[in-house]
C-alpha positions as CSV (number, residue, x, y, z in Angstrom):
1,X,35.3,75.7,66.9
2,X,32.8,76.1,70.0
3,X,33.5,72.4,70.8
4,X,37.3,72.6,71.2
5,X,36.6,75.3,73.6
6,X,35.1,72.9,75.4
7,X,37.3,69.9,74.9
8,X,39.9,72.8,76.3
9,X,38.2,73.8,79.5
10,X,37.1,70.0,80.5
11,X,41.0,69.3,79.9
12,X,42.0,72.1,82.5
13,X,39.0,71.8,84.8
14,X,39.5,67.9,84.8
15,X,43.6,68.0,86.1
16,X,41.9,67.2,89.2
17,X,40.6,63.7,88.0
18,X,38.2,62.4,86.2
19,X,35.7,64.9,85.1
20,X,38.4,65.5,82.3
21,X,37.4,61.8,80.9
22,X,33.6,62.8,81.6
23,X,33.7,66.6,79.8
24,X,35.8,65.0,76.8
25,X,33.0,61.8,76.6
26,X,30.4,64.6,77.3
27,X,31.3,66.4,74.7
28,X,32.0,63.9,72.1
29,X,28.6,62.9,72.6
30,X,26.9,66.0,72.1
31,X,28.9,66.8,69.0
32,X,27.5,63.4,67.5
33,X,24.2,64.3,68.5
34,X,24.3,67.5,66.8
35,X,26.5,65.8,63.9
36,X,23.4,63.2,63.3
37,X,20.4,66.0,63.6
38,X,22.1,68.0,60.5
């Protein structure tokens, strides 16, 4: 549930250009981090 927060926030912070593309790949690469340590 956290992580959509996130995904949400990078998508409004990231209208601007392309930190939305960064948060998004940011975040999908934390969640499989945390998705391979449990």
């Amino acid at each position: 549930m956290r992580t959509t927060g996130y995904i949400v926030w990078g998508i409004l912070i990231g209208k601007k250009g392309k930190l939305e593309e960064m948060c998004i790949d940011f975040v999908v690469k934390l969640d499989a981090k945390l998705y391979l340590n449990f």
